[in-house]
DOVO-750030 format. One line per 2 residues: for each residue x, y, z of C-alpha. Coordinates in Angstrom, 3 decimals. Example, Ala and Ser with C-alpha at 12.3 -4.5 7.8 and 13.67 -1.06 7.14 Angstrom:
2
12.300,-4.500,7.800 ~ 13.670,-1.060,7.140;
//
This chain:
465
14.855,108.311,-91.077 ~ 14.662,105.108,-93.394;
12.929,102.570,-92.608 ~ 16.328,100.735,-92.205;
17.472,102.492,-89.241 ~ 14.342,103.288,-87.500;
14.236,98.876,-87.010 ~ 18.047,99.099,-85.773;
17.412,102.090,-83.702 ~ 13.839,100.241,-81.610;
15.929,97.256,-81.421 ~ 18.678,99.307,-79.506;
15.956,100.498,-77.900 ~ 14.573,97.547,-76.786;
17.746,96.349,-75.202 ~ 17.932,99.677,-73.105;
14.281,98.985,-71.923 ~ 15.268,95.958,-70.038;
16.003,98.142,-66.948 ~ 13.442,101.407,-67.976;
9.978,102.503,-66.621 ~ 10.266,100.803,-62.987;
12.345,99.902,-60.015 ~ 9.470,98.392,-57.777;
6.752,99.166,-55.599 ~ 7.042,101.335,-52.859;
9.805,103.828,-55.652 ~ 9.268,105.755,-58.204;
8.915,105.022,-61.497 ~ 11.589,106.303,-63.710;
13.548,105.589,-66.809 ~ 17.586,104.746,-67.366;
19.893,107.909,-68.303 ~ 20.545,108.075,-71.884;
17.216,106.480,-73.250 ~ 16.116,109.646,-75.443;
19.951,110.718,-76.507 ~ 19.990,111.474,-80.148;
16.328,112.373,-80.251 ~ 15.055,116.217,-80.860;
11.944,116.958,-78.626 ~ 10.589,119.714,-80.788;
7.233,118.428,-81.722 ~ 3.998,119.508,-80.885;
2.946,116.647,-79.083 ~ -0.539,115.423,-77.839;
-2.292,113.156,-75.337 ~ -6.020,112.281,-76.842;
-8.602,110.288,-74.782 ~ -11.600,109.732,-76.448;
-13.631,109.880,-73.001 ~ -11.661,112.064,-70.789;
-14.697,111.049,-68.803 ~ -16.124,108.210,-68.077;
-17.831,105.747,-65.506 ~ -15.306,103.388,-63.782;
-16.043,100.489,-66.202 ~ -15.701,102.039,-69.829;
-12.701,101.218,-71.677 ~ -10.761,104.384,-73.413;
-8.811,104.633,-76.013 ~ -5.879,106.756,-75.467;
-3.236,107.733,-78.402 ~ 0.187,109.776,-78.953;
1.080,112.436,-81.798 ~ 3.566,114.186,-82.701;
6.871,112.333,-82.414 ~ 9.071,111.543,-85.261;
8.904,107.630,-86.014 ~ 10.362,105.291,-83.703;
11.023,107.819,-81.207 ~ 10.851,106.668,-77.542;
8.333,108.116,-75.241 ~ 7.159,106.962,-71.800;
3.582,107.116,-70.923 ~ 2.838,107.316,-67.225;
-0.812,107.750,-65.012 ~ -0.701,108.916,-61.508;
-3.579,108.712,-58.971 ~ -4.325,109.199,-55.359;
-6.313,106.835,-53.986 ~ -7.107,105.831,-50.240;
-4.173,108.335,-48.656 ~ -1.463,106.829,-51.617;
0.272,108.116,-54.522 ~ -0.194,105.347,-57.421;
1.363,105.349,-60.055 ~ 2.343,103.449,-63.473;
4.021,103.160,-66.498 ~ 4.735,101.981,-70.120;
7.449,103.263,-72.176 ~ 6.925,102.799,-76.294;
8.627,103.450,-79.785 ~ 6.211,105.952,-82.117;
5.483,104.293,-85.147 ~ 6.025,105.092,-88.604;
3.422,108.442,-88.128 ~ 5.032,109.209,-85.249;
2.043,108.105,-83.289 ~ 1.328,105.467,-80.581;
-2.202,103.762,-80.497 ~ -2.304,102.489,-76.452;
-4.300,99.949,-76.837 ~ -2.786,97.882,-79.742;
0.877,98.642,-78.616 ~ 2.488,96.818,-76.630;
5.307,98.510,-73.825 ~ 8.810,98.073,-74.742;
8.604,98.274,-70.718 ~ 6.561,99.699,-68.411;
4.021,98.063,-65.091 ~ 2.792,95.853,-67.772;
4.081,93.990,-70.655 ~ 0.752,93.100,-73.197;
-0.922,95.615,-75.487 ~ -3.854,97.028,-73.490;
-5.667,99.942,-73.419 ~ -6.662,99.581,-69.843;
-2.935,98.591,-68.793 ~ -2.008,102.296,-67.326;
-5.099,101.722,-64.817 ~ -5.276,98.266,-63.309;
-1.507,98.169,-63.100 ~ -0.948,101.430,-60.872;
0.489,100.705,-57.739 ~ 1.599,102.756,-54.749;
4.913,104.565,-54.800 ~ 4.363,106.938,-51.610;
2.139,107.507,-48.817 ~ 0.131,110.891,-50.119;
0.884,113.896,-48.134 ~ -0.314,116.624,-50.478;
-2.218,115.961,-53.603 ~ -5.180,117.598,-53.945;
-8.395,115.290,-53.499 ~ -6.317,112.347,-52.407;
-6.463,112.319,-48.629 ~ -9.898,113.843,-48.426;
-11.309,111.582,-51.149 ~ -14.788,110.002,-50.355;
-15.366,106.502,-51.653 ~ -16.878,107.443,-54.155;
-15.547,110.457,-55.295 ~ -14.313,110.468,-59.253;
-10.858,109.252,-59.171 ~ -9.020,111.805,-60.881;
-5.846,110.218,-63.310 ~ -3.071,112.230,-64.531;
-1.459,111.362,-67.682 ~ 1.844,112.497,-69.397;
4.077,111.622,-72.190 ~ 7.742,111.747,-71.304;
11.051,111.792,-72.461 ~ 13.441,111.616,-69.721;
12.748,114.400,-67.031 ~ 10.792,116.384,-69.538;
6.824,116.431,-69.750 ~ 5.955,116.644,-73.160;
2.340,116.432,-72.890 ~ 0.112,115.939,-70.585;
-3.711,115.136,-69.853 ~ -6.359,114.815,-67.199;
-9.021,112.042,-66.992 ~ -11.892,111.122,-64.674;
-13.124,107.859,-63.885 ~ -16.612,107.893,-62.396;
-18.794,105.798,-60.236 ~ -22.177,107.633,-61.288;
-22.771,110.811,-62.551 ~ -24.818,113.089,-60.084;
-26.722,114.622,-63.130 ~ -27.675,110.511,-64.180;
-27.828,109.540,-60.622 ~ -29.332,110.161,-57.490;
-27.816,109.272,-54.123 ~ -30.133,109.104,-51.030;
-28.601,107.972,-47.525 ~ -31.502,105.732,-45.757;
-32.876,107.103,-42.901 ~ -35.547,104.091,-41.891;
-34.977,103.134,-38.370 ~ -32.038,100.709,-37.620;
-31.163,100.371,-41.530 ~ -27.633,101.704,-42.774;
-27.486,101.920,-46.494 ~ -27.458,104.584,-49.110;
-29.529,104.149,-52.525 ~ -28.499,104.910,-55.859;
-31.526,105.287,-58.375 ~ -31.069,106.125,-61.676;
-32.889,108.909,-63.957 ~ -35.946,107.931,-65.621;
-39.260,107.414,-64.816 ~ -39.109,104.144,-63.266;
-39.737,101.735,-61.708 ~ -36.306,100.560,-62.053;
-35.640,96.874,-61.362 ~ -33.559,96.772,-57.897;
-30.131,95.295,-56.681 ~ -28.957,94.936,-53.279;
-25.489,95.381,-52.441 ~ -23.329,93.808,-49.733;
-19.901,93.791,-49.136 ~ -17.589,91.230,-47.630;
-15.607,90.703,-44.383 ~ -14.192,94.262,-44.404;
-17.807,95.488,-42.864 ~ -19.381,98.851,-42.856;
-20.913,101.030,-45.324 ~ -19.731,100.263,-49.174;
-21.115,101.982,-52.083 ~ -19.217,101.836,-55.388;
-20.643,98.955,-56.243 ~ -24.261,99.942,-55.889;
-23.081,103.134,-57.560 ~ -21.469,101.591,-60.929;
-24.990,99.454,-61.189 ~ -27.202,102.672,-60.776;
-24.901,103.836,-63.554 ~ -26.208,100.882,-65.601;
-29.999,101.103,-65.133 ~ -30.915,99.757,-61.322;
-31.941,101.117,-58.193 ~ -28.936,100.068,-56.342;
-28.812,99.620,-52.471 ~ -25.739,99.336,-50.941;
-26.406,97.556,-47.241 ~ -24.347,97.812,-44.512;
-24.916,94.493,-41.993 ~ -22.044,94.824,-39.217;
-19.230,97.021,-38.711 ~ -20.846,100.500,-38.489;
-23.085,102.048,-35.774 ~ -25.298,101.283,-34.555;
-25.032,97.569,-36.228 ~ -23.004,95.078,-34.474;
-19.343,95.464,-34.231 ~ -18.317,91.986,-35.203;
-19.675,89.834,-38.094 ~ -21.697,87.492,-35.749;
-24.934,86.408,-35.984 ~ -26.298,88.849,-37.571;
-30.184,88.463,-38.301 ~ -31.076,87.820,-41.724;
-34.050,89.884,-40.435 ~ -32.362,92.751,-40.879;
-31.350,92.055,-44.209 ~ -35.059,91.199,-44.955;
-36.372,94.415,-43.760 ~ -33.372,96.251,-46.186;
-35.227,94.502,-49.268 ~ -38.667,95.268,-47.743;
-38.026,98.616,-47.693 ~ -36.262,98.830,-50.849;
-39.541,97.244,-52.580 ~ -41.727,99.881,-51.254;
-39.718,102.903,-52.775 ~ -41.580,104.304,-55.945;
-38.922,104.142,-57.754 ~ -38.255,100.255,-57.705;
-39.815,97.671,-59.456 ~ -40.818,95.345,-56.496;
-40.853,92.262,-58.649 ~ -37.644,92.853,-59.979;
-34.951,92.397,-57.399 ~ -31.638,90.991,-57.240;
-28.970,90.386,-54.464 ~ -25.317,90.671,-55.397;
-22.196,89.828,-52.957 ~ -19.253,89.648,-51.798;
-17.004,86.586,-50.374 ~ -18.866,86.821,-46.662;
-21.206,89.051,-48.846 ~ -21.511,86.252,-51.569;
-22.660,83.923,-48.783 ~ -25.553,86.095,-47.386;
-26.903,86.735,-50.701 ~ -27.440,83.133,-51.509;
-28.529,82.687,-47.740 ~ -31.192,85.431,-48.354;
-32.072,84.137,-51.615 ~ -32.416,80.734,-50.324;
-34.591,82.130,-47.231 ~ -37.200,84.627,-48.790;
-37.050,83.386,-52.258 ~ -40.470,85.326,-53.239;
-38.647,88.365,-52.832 ~ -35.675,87.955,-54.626;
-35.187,86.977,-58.402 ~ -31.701,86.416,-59.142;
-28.081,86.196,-57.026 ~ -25.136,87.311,-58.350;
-22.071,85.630,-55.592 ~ -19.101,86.714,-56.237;
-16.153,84.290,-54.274 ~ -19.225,82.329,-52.779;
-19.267,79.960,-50.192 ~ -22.115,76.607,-50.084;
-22.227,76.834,-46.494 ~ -22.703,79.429,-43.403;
-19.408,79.642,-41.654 ~ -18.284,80.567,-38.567;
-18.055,84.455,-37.813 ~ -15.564,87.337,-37.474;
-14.564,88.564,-34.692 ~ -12.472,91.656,-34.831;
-9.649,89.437,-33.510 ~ -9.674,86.998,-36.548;
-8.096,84.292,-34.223 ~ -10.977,83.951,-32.120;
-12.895,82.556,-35.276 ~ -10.900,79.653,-34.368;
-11.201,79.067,-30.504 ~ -14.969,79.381,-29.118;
-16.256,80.453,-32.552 ~ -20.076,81.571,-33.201;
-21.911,81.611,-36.363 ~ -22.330,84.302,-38.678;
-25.810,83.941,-38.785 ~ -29.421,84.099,-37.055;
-32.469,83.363,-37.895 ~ -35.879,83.900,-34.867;
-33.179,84.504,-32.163 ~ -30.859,81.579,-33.149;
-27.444,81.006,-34.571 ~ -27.487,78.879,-37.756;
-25.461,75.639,-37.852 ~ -22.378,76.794,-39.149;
-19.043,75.176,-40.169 ~ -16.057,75.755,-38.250;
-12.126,76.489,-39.641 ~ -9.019,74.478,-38.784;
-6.018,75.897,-37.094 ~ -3.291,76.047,-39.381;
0.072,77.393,-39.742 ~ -0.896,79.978,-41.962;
-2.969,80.832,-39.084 ~ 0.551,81.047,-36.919;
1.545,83.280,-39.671 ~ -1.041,85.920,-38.763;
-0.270,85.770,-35.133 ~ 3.411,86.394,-36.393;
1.983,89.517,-37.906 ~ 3.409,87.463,-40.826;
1.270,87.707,-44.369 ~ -0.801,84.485,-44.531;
-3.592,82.553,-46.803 ~ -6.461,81.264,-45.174;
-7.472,79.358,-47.908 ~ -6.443,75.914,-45.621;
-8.065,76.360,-42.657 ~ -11.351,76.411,-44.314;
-10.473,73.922,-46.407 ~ -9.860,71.800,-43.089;
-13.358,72.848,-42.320 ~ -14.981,71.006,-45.032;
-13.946,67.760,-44.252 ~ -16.182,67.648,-41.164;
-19.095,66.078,-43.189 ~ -21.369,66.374,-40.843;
-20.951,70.231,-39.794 ~ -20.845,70.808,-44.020;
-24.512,68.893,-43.628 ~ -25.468,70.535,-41.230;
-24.274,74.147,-42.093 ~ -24.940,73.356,-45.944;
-27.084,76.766,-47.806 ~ -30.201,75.411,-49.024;
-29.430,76.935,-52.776 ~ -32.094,74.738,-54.522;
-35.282,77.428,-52.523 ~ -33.464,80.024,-54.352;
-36.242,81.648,-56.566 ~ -34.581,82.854,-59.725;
-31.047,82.066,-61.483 ~ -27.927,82.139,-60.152;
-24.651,83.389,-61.212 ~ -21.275,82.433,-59.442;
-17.866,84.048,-60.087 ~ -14.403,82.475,-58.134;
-10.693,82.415,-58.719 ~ -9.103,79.548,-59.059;
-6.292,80.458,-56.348 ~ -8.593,81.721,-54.222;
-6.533,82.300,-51.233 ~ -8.956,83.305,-48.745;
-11.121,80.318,-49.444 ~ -12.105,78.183,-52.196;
-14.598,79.733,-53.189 ~ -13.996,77.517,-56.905;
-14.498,74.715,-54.975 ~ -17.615,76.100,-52.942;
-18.783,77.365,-56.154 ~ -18.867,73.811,-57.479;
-20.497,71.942,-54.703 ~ -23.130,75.034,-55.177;
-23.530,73.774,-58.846 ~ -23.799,70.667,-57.841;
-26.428,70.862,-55.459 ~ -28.680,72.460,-57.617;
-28.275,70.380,-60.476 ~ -29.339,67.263,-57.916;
-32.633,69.329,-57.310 ~ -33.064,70.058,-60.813;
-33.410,73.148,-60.610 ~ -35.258,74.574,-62.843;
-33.209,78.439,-63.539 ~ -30.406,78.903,-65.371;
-27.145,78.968,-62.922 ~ -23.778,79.332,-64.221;
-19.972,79.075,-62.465 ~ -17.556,81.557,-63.540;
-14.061,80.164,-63.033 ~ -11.142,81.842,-63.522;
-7.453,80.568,-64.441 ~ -4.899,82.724,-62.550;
-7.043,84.191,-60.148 ~ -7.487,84.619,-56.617;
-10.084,86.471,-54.577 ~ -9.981,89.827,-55.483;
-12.244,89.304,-58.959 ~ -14.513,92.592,-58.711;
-15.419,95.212,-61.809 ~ -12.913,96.130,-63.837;
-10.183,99.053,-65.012 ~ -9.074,99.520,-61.310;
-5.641,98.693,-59.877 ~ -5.102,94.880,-59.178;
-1.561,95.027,-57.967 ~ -2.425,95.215,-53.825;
-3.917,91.735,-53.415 ~ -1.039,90.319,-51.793;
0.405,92.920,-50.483 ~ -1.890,92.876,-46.624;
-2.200,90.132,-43.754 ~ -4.192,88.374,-45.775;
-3.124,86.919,-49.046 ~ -5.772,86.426,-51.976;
-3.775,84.567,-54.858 ~ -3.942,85.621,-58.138;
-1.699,87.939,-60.387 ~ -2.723,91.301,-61.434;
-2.520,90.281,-64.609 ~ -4.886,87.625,-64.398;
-6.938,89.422,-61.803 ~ -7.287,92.305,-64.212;
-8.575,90.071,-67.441 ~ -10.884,88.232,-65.520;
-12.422,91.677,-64.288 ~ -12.518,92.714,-67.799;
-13.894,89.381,-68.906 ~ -16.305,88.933,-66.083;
-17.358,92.385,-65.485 ~ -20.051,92.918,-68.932;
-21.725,88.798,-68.097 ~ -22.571,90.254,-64.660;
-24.647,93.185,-66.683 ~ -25.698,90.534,-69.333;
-26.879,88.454,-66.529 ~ -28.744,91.169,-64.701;
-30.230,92.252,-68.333 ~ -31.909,89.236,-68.822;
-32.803,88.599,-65.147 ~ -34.696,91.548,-64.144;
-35.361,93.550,-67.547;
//
């Protein structure tokens, strides 16, 4: 085929492509009749990954050989995840070897539109409830996720491949579940002689036990403790006033392992995670070195009661300290807040940004970040949904710049963006998909994972190494 009418033939191609790859969530993905007419499929045709497998974070490169040039093929991943068949998509034209190079092409369609390497992963999204793939339903947390690949034409599989995306590698790894009387967490400590420097991990709003996290940083170097503070037996059921004793003997006994560093520890969290960690920091501060808060918050807030409306009628801190609550600061009834009682999908974002016009319960209620021992790193969305956590973010800056303090702390902002920043290479397309809305695209989401993801290690490096 000249060069000539390979260019005519992709541009006819592109035209078709308009309506290929995807009909919407919830469907599945497929491709408009006649796409490959006038092609031969009689190639010996391959699927290479240059790390069929990998931890969770590394970027592959995946490529296609064997089709004549310009010839379309689609290129979809498939994964279960959490009881759900995800899936995605991106449909190309081989170039002049007949080959397609994933990450500089970019989809004539497909779940995303940009050349990315990565694209296949973050934009998977459910297309079924799972029934009967193997290691879906029955997957742990932090089991590898397993992701099919094939090359397509039509209903035919030309090719196809098998990859594994890892949270730690039990040979690189351990994993020990705590047993220290009233603790729940699980620690992750890495190969090596030791003493590792130490990170602990806690999770957000959701509650209970979550590891990947303190998994993936194992992965990288630390001893990684992932601490459960609410929402599991036999901690409370509700995020309320939970003692930051609890979290203090977590970190005590973390110090004391052989295997840890004792002088080397961070705290890293999330959202109502995010606010603990620079709680703790600000509280013990000669036992912690460094904070990473992801979506933070500058002040303690009210807590969560399993019915989230109550946080808004006879609320109750999150927080205790020696028996008492902390000052906290209390949300604003909204409509969005109608929304939820609607069983309607809502952003909370303005009721706590009602909340922090009451000047006095923000003085009050106001984390005293400037104690905090070490530097401090703080990652936010700028839609932030859930709560501006940009905005919190800032007035955390700001507060430590009137103390001068004296370590280096640094905002992370990002453009298009809401509250579902975390590491990256996973899917990104269910953030508004629950009750609660958490702005942001997937797009967006996605890059600032990528982006954000390898300054959290950078900061870490130089923090505790």
């Amino acid at each position: 085929m000249n060069a000539t009418n390979w260019l005519v033939r992709t541009l006819i191609l592109a035209v078709i492509l308009l309506t290929a790859c995807s009909r919407g969530a919830e469907t599945p993905v497929a491709a408009p009749d006649g796409l490959w007419e006038g092609w031969a499929y009689d190639g010996t045709y391959t699927i290479q990954v240059d790390q069929p497998r990998a931890l969770l974070d590394t970027p592959i490169t995946i490529r296609l050989t064997g089709f004549q040039p310009g010839q379309p093929v689609t290129l979809r991943a498939r994964m279960g995840l959490q009881g759900r068949t995800l899936e995605s998509c991106a449909t190309f034209a081989a170039d002049g070897n007949g080959a397609v190079d994933v990450g500089s092409a970019a989809p004539l369609y497909g779940t995303y539109t940009q050349a990315d390497g990565m694209g296949l992963l973050w934009s998977m999204r459910p297309i079924e409830a799972e029934t009967s793939a193997t290691g879906s339903t029955a997957q742990g947390a932090i089991d590898p996720l397993q992701v099919t690949l094939t090359a397509e034409a039509g209903e035919q599989v030309l090719a196809s491949a098998t990859i594994e995306r890892l949270f730690y590698d039990e040979t690189q790894v351990t994993r020990q579940e705590v047993e220290h009387e009233g603790l729940v967490a699980t620690l992750f400590v890495p190969s090596g002689a030791g003493p590792h420097p130490a990170i602990v991990w806690l999770g957000g709003s959701e509650g209970g036990l979550r590891e990947g996290t303190a998994a993936l940083l194992a992965s990288h170097g630390y001893a990684a403790l992932a601490l459960a503070y609410f929402g599991v037996d036999p901690l409370p059921g509700e995020l309320i006033e939970i003692p930051l004793e609890y979290c203090k003997e977590g970190i005590d006994w973390l110090k004391a392992q052989p295997a840890v560093g004792a002088q080397h520890v961070a705290v890293l969290g999330g959202s109502k995670g995010a606010e603990l960690a620079l709680l703790l920091a600000a509280t013990y501060p000669e036992d912690i070195q460094a904070v990473v808060a992801y979506k933070p918050s500058a002040v303690v807030w009210m807590g969560v009661p399993r019915n989230p409306q109550d946080s808004f009628r006879g609320p109750k801190s999150s927080w205790a300290q020696s028996g008492q609550a902390l000052p906290f600061v209390n949300g604003t009834f909204t409509f969005e807040l109608i929304k939820i009682m609607a069983g309607r999908p809502a952003a909370l974002v303005s009721s706590y940004e009602g909340g922090l016009k009451d000047e006095a319960a923000v003085a009050a209620a106001t984390i005293p970040v400037e104690n905090i021992g070490g530097p401090v790193l703080l990652l936010s969305g700028a839609d932030d949904q859930m709560w501006p956590s940009a905005r919190m973010g800032e007035m955390v800056m700001r507060r430590l710049d009137e103390h001068g303090f004296g370590f280096r702390h640094e905002p992370l902002i990002y453009e298009g963006v809401g509250h579902g920043i975390n590491y990256p290479y996973t899917p990104t397309t269910l953030l508004n998909t629950g009750s609660f809305l958490q702005g942001g695209t997937p797009e967006g989401t996605a890059a600032a994972n990528a982006d954000s993801w390898p300054k959290v290690l950078e900061f870490l490096e130089e923090a505790l190494r």
